[in-house]
N, C-alpha and C positions, 0 to 999 in steps of 0.2 A: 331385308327383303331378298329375297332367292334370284339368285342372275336367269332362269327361267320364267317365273313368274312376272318380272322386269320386262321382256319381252314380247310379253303377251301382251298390254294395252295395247300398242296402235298395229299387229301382227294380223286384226283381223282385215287390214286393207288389203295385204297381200295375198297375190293367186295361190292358191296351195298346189293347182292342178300345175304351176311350170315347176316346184319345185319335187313333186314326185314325179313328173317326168325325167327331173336329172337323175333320180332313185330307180327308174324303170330303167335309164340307159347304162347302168352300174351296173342292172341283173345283168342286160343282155350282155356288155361288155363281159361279163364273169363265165357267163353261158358260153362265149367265142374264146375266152383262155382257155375252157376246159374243152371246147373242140380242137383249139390247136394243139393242144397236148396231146388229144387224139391220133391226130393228124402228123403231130413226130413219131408218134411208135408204129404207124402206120406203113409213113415215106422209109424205115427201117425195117420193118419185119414183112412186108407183101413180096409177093412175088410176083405180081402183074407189070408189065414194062420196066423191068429192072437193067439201071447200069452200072457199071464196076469202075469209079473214081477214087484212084489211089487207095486202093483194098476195102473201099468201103461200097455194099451195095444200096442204091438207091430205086425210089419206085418210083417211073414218072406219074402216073398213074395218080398218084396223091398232092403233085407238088403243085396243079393252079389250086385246091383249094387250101391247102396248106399256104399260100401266098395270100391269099384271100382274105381268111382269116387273122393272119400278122399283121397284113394291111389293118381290117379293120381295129383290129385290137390297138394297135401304135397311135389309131387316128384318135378313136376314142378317149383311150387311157389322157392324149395329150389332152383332149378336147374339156371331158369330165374335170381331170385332178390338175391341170396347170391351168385354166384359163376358168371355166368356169366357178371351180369351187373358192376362189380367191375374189369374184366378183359376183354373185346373187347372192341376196343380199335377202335370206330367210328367217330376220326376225329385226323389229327396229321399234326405238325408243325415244319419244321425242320431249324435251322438256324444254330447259333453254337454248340448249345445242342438241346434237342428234346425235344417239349411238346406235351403230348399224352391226346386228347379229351376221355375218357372211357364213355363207356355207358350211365354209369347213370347219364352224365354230369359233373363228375368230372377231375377236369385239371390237370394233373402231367407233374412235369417236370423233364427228368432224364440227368443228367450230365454223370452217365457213367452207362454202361448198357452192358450187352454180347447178342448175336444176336443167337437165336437157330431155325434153317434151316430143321433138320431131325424132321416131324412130330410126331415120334413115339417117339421120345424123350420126346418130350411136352406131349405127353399122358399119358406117364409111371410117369411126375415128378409130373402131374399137376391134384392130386386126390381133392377130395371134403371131408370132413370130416366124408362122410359115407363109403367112402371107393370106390366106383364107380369111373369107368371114368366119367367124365362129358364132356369131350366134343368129341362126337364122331368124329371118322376120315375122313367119310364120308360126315358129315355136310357143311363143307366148308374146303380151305385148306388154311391154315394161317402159319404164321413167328412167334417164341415168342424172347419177348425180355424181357431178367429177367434182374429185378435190385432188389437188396435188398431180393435176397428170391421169390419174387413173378414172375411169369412169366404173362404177356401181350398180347393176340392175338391182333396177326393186319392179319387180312382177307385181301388178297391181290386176286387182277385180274391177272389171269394167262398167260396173253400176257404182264403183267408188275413186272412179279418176278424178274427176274435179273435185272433191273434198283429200282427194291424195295430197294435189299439186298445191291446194291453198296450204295444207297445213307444212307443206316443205316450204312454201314460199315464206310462212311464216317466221322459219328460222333461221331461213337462210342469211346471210350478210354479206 
C-alpha cells in the first residue's frame, strides 16, 4: 500500500483549514525575506538620511523597517520550521497503535501515548525555547497527544471531536 494512501483513512478528521494556514504563514514569511532583501540594498544604495560608519554609508531612513522585517522573519522562521513543523500532526493512521504523519513529513509511531483534550493545558506545557507561547489558541483548535515528553497537535474538525477522542482513546494504553 502507498505510505500516502495509508494516511488517508482517518486524515478526514483533521482540520485542513490549520494546516494551510501554516502554508499561508510560509508565503508570507517568504514574501518578508524578499522585502528584507529589499531593504539591504536599500539601507546601502539611498541617499536619504545617510551616515558614514567606518567607510561605509548607511540610510537611516530604511533601517526601522529593515529591523521590522528581520524581526518578523527570525520569529516566524523559528516559529513555522523549529516548533511547528516537528509537531502538527497532518496525516494519521490508526490500527493497533497509532502512526502520526507530522508536518515536515516525518512518520511516528507511538505505541502508548496520553490524550490531552483541555486546550489551555497544551498552551501552558507546550513553550518554544524562547519562552513564548507558540501556538495560539485562537489559530485552530486541536487535541495533544504526548508521548515521551513531547506533545503533538492533531487539529481536528469540530463536528468530529468526539468521535476524534473516542477513537484515540481507543488505542491509547
Amino acid at each position: 500500500m502507498n505510505s500516502d494512501n495509508l494516511y488517508k483513512d482517518h486524515t478526514s478528521l483533521i482540520n485542513d483549514n490549520a494546516i494551510k494556514l501554516i502554508y499561508r504563514q510560509m508565503v508570507v514569511t517568504l514574501i518578508f525575506l524578499l522585502m528584507l532583501i529589499a531593504f539591504v540594498y536599500a539601507l546601502f544604495t539611498s541617499n536619504a538620511y545617510t551616515i558614514l560608519i567606518f567607510g561605509v554609508k548607511f540610510s537611516l531612513y530604511y533601517l526601522p523597517p529593515f529591523f521590522l522585517c528581520l524581526y518578523f522573519v527570525v520569529y516566524s522562521f523559528y516559529r513555522i520550521y523549529f516548533i511547528v513543523s516537528g509537531r502538527l500532526i497532518k496525516g494519521i493512521f490508526i490500527n493497533e497503535n497509532i502512526k502520526l504523519k507530522i508536518f515536515d513529513n516525518k512518520i511516528i509511531e507511538l505505541n502508548s501515548f496520553e490524550i490531552i483534550c483541555d486546550q489551555k493545558k497544551i498552551d501552558y506545557e507546550n513553550r518554544g525555547e524562547v519562552g513564548g507561547k507558540v501556538f495560539d489558541k485562537y489559530d485552530y483548535k486541536y487535541i495533544g497527544i504526548k508521548s515521551n515528553g513531547v506533545i503533538y497537535l492533531l487539529p481536528y474538525k469540530e463536528e468530529f471531536k468526539d468521535i476524534t477522542i473516542k477513537l484515540l482513546e481507543s488505542v491509547s494504553h
